[in-house]
GUVOTI-960400 format. One record per residue (C-alpha): x, y, z; residue in one letter. Coordinates in steps of 0.001 Angstrom, whole numbers, padded with zeros to 6 digits, always signed. Example, Ala and Ser with C-alpha at 12.3 -4.5 7.8 and 13.67 -1.06 7.14 Angstrom:
BEGIN
+012300-004500+007800a
+013670-001060+007140s
END
This chain:
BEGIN
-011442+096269+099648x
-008413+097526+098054x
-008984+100675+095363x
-008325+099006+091426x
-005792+101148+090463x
-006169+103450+087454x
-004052+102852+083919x
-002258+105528+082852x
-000647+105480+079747x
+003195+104935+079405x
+005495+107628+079439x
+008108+108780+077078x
+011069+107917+079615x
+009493+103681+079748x
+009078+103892+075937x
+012628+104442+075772x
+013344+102298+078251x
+011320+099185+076412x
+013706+099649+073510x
+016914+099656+075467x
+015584+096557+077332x
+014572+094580+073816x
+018090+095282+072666x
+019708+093508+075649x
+017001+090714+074533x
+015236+091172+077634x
+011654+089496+078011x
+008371+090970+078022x
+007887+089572+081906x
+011020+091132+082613x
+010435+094944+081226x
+006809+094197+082997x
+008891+093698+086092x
+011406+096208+085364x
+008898+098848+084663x
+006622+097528+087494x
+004356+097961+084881x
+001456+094559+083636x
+002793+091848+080809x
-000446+092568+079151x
-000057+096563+079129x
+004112+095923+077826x
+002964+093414+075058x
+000379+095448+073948x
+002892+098333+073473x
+005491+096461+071507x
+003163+094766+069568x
+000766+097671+068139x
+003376+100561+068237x
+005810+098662+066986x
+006901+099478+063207x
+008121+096987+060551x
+008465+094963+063241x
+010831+097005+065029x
+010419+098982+068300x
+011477+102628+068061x
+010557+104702+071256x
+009788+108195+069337x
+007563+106240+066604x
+005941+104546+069205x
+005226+107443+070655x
+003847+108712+067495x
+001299+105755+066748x
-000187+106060+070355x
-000686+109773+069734x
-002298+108919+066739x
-004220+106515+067828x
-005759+108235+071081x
-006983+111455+068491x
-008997+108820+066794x
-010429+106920+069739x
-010949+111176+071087x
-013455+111341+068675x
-015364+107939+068006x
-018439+109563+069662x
-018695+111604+066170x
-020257+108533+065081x
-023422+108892+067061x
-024059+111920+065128x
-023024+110432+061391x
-025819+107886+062110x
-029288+109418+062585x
-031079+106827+063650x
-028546+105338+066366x
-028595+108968+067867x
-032397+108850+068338x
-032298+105105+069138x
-030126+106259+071849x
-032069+109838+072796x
-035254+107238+073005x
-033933+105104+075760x
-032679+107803+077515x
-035100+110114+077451x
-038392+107222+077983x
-036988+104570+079020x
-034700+105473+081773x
-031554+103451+080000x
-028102+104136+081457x
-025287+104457+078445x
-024449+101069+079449x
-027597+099163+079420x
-027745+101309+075711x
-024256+100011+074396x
-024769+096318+075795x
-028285+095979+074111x
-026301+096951+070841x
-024062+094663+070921x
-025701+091125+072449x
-029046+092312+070335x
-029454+091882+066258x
-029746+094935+065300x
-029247+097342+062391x
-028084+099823+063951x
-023773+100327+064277x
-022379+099514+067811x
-021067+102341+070161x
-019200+101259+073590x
-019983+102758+076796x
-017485+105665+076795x
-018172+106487+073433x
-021742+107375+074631x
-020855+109002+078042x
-017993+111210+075536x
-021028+112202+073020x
-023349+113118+076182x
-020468+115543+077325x
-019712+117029+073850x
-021908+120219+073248x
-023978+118087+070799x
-024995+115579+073746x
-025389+118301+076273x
-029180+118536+076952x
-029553+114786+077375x
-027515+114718+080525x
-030520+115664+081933x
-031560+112100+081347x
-028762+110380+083390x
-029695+109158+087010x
-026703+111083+087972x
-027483+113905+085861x
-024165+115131+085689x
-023070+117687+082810x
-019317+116973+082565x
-016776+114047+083388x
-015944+112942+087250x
-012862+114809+088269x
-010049+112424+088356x
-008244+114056+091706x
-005127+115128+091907x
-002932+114479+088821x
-000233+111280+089967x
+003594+112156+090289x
+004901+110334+087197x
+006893+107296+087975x
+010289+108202+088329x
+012755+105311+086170x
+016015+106463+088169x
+015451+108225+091575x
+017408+111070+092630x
+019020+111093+088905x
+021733+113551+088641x
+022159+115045+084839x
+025922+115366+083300x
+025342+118801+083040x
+025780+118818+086886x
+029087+116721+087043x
+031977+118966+087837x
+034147+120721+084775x
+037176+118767+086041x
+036056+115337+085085x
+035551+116582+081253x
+039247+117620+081335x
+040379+114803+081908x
+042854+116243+084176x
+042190+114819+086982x
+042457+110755+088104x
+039629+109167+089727x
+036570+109933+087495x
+034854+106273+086174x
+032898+105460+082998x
+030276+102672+083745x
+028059+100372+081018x
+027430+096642+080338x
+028041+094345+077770x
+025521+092098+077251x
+024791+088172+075129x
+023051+087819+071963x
+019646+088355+071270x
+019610+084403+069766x
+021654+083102+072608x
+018744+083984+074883x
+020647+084495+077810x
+020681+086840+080331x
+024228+087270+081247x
+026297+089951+080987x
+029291+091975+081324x
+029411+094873+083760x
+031721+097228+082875x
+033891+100205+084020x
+036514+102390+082601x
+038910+105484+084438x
+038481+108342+081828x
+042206+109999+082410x
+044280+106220+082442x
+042006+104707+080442x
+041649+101676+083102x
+039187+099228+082506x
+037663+096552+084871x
+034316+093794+084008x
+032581+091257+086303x
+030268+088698+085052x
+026934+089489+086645x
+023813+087103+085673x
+021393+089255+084326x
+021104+093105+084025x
+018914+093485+087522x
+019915+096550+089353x
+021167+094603+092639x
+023724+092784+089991x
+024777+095815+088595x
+025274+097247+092188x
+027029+095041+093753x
+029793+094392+090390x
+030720+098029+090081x
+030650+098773+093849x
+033424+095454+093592x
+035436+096903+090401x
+035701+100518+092310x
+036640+099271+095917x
+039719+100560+096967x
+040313+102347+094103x
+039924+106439+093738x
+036797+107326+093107x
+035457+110872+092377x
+032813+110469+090114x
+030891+107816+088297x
+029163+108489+084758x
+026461+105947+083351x
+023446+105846+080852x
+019921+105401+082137x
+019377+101949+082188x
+017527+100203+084379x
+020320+098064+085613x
+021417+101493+086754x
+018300+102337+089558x
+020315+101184+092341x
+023386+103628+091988x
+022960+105255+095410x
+023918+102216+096804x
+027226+102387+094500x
+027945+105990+095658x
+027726+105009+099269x
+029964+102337+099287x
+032308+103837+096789x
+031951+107489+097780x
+031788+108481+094030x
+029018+110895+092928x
+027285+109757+090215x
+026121+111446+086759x
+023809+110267+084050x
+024379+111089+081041x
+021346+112577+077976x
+019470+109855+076905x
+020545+108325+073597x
+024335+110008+074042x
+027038+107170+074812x
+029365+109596+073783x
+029336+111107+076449x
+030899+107975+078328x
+033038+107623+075169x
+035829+105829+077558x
+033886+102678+078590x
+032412+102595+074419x
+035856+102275+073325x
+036562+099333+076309x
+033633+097630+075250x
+035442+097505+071479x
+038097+096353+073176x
+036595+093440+075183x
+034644+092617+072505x
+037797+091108+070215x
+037994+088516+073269x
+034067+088065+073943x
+032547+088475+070524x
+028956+090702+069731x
+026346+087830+069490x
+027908+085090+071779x
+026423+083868+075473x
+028431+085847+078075x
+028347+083090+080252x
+030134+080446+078501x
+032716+082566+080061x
+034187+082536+083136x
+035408+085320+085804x
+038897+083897+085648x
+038812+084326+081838x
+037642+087756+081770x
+040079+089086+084521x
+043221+087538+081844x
+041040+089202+078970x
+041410+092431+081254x
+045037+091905+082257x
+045872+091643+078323x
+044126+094967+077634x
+045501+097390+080655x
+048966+095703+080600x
+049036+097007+076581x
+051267+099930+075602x
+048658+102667+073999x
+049693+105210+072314x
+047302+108109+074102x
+048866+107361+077353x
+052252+107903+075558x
+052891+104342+075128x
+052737+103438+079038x
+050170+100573+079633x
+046576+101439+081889x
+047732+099846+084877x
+051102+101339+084293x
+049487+104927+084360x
+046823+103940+087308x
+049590+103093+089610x
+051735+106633+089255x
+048515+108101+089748x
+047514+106596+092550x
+044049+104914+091471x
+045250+101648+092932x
END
């Protein structure tokens, strides 16, 4: 029979993940997936640690602390009520009760007395005040079960490589070959799932987008490792999305190392921010992504690097990327 395995609580890197997901209006079933994480466990989260009906990953983080100090010491009210602590000492001590036989006769019986759950018993019986009626228990222990050997917390993005690691070179800007990636993605009220995968070459300013159908890793993948082929490659910077859990599959068929930048920084991809402003005048903030098609977005691309700028001294993207050998 296979083990049930334990819940442990959600960490600070899925809280903030749950937000970034529920701004790119993705589903409860799919941060579940996502997260590889129950429906139940992700609906629970939004819904209670959730404020003014918005879900902000530090607050959150704040109500479940909050919460967990309060159920930490719910056995306190064992002693606040006399005569449920001696109901309880009784049945221990003559009768032979287990904590749970105690708690279920509470709360299936009419009685006076206030209702305490199972743990809440066990968690008085192992505070110094319920000490010397362990004695009592058929196991007789004195203290908690260990748990065994604390789990390795669930990495979001293996083998993640901070920007503090990525060579000096690429924040020059001196040097051609060094890629900004993100996504742009429908509107919340559209409810779809498509979206725009994005990159952006941080010295020519060169962007490229594919239409990928939902924010899945795999899509992600398999867009930028098509944007980047044949093209110099050095390095590729992203944020830590989920879409992004798949990027040693873009570094080996790109050869570009990749870097992640500190959570809740996009300016430290500033490039690809400013090409998302940029796509956006042709594929509007709100609107379904995939009322568009690839053909569209390539001319929508072909307008923006074919465009004199004036911080590449009035030469176009492409103009740039070809005397500098990116394609």
């Amino acid at each position: 029979m296979e083990k049930q395995k334990r819940f442990t609580g959600l960490s600070n890197a899925e809280r903030s993940e749950i937000a970034i997901l529920l701004k790119r209006n993705c589903s409860q079933r799919e941060i579940a997936e996502a997260l590889r994480r129950s429906p139940n466990t992700i609906n629970y989260e939004i819904r209670v640690n959730s404020v003014l009906g918005v879900y902000d990953p530090l607050k959150a983080k704040q109500k479940s602390r909050v919460s967990r100090r309060s159920r930490r010491y719910q056995w306190q009210k064992i002693e606040q009520h006399p005569k449920l602590r001696a109901f309880i000492i009784e049945k221990l001590e003559k009768d032979d009760w287990s904590p749970d036989a105690i708690s279920g006769h509470l709360k299936h019986e009419q009685t006076a007395l206030p209702y305490v759950c199972t743990p809440q018993i066990y968690a008085w019986l192992y505070s110094s005040r319920g000490q010397p009626y362990c004695q009592y228990l058929l196991s007789r222990q004195y203290k908690p079960k260990p748990r065994g050997d604390k789990k390795t917390e669930r990495v979001m993005i293996p083998n993640r490589v901070g920007i503090e690691e990525r060579p000096a070179i690429v924040a020059s800007r001196t040097r051609a070959g060094d890629w900004e990636g993100d996504t742009v993605v429908s509107g919340k009220r559209t409810h779809s799932k498509a979206a725009l995968a994005v990159v952006s070459e941080r010295q020519t300013k060169l962007l490229g987008a594919r239409l990928i159908p939902n924010l899945k890793p795999q899509s992600f993948a398999q867009a930028t490792t098509t944007m980047l082929a044949g093209k110099l490659s050095h390095t590729l910077s992203l944020d830590n999305g989920i879409e992004n859990k798949q990027h040693e599959d873009i570094s080996a068929a790109t050869g570009a190392d990749v870097f992640f930048c500190d959570p809740y920084s996009s300016y430290q991809k500033g490039g690809v921010e400013n090409g998302n402003k940029m796509v956006r005048r042709y594929v509007p903030k709100g609107c379904d992504v995939s009322r568009f098609s690839q053909a569209q977005i390539d001319a929508f691309i072909s307008k923006i690097n074919n465009k004199p700028r004036r911080c590449l001294g009035y030469k176009s993207a492409l103009q740039l990327a070809v005397e500098k050998g990116i394609i």
